[in-house]
N, C-alpha and C positions, 0 to 999 in steps of 0.2 A: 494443533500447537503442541507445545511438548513445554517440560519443564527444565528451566537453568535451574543449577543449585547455587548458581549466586545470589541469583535473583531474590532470594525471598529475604523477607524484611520486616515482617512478623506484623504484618496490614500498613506499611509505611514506605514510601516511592521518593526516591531525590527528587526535589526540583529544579534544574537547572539555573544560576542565580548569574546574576552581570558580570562578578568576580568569580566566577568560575568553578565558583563553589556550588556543595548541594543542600537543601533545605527539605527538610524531612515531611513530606505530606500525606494525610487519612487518604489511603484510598477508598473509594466508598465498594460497601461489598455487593455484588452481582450474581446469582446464583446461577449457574449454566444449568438450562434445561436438562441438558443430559444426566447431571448428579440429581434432580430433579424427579426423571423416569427411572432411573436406578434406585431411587430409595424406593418408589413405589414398586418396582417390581422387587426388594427385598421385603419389604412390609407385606406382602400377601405371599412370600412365601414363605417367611415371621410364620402368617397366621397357619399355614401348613405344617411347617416344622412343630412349635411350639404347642399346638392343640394338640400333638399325639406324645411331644413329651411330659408333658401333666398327668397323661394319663398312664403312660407306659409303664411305670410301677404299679399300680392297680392293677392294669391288665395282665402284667405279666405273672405279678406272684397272687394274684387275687382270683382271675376271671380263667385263666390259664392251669392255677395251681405250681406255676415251677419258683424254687427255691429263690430266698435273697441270694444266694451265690449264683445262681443262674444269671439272675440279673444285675449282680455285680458285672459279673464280663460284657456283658450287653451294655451297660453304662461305661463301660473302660473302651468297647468299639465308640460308643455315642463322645466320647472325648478324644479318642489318637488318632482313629481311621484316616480321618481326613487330613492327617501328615504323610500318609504315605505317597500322595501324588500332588501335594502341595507346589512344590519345586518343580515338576516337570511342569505341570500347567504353568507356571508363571515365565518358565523358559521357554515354552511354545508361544506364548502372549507373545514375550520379545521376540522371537526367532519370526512370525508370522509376520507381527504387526500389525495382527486383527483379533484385538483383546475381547471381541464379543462374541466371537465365536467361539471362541473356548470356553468362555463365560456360558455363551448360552448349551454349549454339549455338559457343563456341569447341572445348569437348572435342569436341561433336560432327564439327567439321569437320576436326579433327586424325583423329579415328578411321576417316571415308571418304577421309583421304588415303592410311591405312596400307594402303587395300584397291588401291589404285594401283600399290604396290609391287611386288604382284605380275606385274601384266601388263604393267610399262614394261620398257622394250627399251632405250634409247637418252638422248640429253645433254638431249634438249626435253620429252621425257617426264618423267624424272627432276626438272630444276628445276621443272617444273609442279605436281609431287605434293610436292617440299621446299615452295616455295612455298606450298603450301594448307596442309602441316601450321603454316609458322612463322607463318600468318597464325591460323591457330586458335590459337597461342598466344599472339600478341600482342591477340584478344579476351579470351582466358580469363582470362590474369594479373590487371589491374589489379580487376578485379570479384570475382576470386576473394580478391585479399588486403584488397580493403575488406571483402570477409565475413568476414575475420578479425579486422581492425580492430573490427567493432563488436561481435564475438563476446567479444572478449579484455578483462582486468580491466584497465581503465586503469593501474594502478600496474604491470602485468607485462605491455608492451606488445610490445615488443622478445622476451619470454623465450616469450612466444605463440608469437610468428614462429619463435624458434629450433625449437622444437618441432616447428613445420608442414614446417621444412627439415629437420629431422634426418631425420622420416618419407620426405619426398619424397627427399633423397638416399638411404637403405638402397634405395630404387628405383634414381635413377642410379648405384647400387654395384653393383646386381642383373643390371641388363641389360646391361653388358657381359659379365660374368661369363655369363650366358645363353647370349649371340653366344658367345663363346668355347669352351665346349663344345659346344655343337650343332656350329661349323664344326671341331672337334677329333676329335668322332664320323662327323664328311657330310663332307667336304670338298666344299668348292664349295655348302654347302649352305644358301643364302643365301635360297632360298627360304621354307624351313622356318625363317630367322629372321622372316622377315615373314611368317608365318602365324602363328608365335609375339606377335609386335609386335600385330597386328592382334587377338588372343586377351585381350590385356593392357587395348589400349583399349577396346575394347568392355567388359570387368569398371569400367572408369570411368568411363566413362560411365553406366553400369547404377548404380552405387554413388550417383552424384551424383545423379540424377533421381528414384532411388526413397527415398535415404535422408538427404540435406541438407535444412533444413525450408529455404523460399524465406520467408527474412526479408527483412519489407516495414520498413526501415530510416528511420527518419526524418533520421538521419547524411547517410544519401546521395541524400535529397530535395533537388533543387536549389529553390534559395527562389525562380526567379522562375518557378515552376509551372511549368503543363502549359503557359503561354500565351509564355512565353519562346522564341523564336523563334533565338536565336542559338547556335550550336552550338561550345561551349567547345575552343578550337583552342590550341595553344603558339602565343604571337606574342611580340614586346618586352614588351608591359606584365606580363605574366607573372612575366618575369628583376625585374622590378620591383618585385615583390611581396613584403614584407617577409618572410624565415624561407623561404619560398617558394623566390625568387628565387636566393636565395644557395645556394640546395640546387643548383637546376640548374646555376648555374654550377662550380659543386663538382663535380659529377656529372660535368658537360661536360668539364672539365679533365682527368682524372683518368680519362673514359673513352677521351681523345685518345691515352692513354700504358700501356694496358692492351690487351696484345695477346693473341691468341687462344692456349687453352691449346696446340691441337693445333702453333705453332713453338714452344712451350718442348716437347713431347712429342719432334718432332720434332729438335731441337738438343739431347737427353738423349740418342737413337738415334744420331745421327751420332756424338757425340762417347763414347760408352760403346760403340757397334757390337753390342748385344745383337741375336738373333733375330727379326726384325720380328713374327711370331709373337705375340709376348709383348707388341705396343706396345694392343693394346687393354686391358690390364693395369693403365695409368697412369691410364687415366680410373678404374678401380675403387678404385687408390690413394687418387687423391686424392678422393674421395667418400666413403671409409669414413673420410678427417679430416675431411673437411666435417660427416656427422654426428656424428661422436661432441663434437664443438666445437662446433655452433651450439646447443645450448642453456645451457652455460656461458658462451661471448660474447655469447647473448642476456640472460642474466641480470646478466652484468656491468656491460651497455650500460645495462639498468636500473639498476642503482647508481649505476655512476659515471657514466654520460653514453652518449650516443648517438656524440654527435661522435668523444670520444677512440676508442673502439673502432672507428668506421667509418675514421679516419684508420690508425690502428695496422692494420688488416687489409690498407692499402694499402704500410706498411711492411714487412709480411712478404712483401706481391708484389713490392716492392724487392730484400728477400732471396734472393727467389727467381729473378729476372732476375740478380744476381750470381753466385748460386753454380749454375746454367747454363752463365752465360759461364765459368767458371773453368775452366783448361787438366789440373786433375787430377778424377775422378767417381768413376766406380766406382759398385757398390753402396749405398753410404750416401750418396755424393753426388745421386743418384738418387732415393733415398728422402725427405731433408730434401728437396727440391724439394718434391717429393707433399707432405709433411705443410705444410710455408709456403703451398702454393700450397690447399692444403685450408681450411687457419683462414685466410685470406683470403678466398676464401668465406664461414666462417662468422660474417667479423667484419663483411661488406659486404650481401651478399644480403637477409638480414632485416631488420637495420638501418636499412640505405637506404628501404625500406617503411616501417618506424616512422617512421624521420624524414619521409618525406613525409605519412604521414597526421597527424602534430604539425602540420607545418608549413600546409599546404593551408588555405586560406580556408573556412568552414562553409557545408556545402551541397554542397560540389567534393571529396566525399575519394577519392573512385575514380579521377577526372579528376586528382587532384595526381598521385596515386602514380604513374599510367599517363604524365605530365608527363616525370616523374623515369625511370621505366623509357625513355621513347621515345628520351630525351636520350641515357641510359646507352647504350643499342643501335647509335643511330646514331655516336655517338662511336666506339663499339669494332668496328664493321665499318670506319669511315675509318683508324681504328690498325692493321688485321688489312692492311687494303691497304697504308697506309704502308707495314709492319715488312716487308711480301715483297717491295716494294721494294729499300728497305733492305740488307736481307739479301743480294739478289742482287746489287747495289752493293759493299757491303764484306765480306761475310761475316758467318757467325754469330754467330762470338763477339763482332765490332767492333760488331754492329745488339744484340746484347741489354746491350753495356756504354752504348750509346748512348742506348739507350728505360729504361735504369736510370737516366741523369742528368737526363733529362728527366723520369721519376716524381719524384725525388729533388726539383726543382723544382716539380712538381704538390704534393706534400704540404705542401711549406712554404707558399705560396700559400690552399691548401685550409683550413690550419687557421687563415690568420687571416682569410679571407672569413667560415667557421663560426664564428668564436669569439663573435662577440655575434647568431649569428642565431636571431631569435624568431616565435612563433606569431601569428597575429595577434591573440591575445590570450595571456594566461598566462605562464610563465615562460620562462626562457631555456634553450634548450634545449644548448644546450656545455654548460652545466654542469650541468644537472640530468636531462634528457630520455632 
């Protein structure tokens, strides 16, 4: 099956009435197996990913000895890399029309990057094996959430996704928690994390190959065949594209002014002075909000809108760049960060996917979404380099009051580019999508 962009109706279906009219009824929600094994195969390779990046600051400028600037750049590949072949992979999804095999050569190539882990030594080793993992992920994404898109009930598009995220984050909850007592029992035992990592991906890779069925999608047939020759790139005419367009530049905005979690992790530690020990702790925090919230902001998004919820999640990242900056913390200052900066997650992530496979031109739904992802990445690794900037300029608290006013601007902006933006056919999706 595949998805109309009329069709959706944010969990509500006509029903056909005597007069000829329609009458708006619950459809009750159904979760398809497939989004099902897809979240389980992202949750264990969650626990893959996430247990080596907990650790990866430790190991790199700790266990390794090379500089924070070293691994700045290692953290700027762990954030862009996987814009670079975003786009192609979601135009091969469409061009195929077998979104899991692309999906699965991106798990695959994440999984032989885990096995690198073990034998790198050094700063060129290390970005080479970050490098290959973030580029496995920038294939696997867009192809992995068009098979969700077409798997999912139109009327519970967004409540899909929430689902797929909640799974795949109890993963990003997991593997740090993993990292953290293996190196609590071994110290120094960093190896035994990436033996562990590499154990995880390989279980997802196994899960997707032998147990996702390869839906041949007519959604994600591009219509000018096999014989089309041009291979669907972001350029201008793009942003120009009704519903489309305005998505990206929303996106773009908005990922200019969203800076990476690990300087709000890091500006919690300077200014609370807790045991560095415990900073792998925050990525667990804020994941166990993420899921327990992305499937009620996913369901919500259906009701009332896509827009409002995607905008609202960027106001709790507001919240949560002020109450960072604020000169008292403590324990519950601490914690409200994690929980704002979790339903921020869970009100952006999925979301942002619905809306682009609404929005996307028919024939491009994998190529929209992976559009919208490339945009998001690239934006938020030119912010991550701004904000350290920034930071070493005026200081902490003066760079997260500063990139608060500039979100504060992103949002007002954001909602009235979105407020009339529509599919290229169907309804408006601010208000209903």
């Amino acid at each position: 099956m595949y998805i109309s962009l009329s069709d959706r109706s944010g969990g509500k279906r006509g029903k056909p009435q005597g007069n000829g009219t329609a009458l708006a009824t619950e459809v009750p929600f159904r979760l398809s197996p497939v989004i099902l094994w897809l979240g389980i195969v992202s949750m264990v390779t969650d626990v893959s990913s996430e247990s080596v990046t907990a650790i990866l600051p430790l190991y790199v400028t700790g266990f390794l000895g090379l500089t924070t600037i070293a691994f700045g750049f290692i953290d700027g590949i762990n954030q862009g890399a996987s814009a670079i072949v975003r786009i192609a992979a979601g135009w091969a999804a469409d061009r195929s029309g077998h979104p899991k095999r692309i999906a699965l050569a991106g798990y695959g190539l994440s999984m032989l990057a885990r096995i690198g882990f073990l034998f790198a030594g050094g700063f060129w080793a290390i970005a080479a094996i970050v490098t290959g993992d973030r580029i496995g992920k920038g294939i696997r994404t867009a192809p992995r959430d068009a098979l969700i898109s077409v798997s999912a009930q139109p009327e519970h598009l967004a409540r899909s996704f929430g689902v797929h995220r909640m799974l795949d984050n109890i993963g990003a909850a997991a593997g740090p928690l993993i990292a953290f007592f293996v190196l609590l029992m071994i110290p120094n035992g960093f190896s035994t994390v990436f033996v562990v990592s590499l154990a995880f991906a390989v279980i997802g890779v196994a899960v997707l190959a032998l147990v996702v069925p390869d839906i041949r999608a007519q959604g994600l047939k591009n219509p000018e065949g096999r014989d089309g020759k041009r291979l669907f790139a972001l350029s201008w005419r793009h942003f120009k594209e009704p519903g489309l367009g305005k998505l990206l530049i929303a996106a773009g905005l908005l990922g200019l002014v969203t800076i990476g979690d690990g300087f709000i992790y890091l500006v919690l530690q300077a200014r609370d002075s807790f045991a560095v020990q415990w900073f792998p702790l925050l990525f667990v925090g804020t994941n166990v909000v993420f899921l327990a919230l992305a499937i009620p902001l996913g369901r919500l998004a259906d009701r009332v809108g896509k827009v409002p919820v995607f905008v609202g999640g960027h106001l709790a990242l507001l919240a949560t760049y002020l109450l960072a900056a604020a000169p008292f913390g403590g324990l519950w200052g601490t914690v409200g960060c994690l929980i704002l900066l979790g339903a921020f997650y869970a009100a952006t992530d999925g979301v942002l996917a619905a809306l682009a496979s609404q929005l996307t031109p028919p024939g491009k739904l994998a190529t929209g979404i992976a559009s919208a992802q490339t945009v998001v990445a690239l934006s938020r690794m030119a912010a991550s380099a701004g904000f350290g900037v920034l930071w070493y300029a005026v200081g902490a608290p003066t760079a997260m009051v500063v990139a608060g006013g500039l979100l504060a601007c992103a949002v007002v902006a954001v909602a009235v580019i979105l407020r009339n933006a529509r599919p290229s056919v169907g309804q408006d999706v601010g208000s209903e999508a």
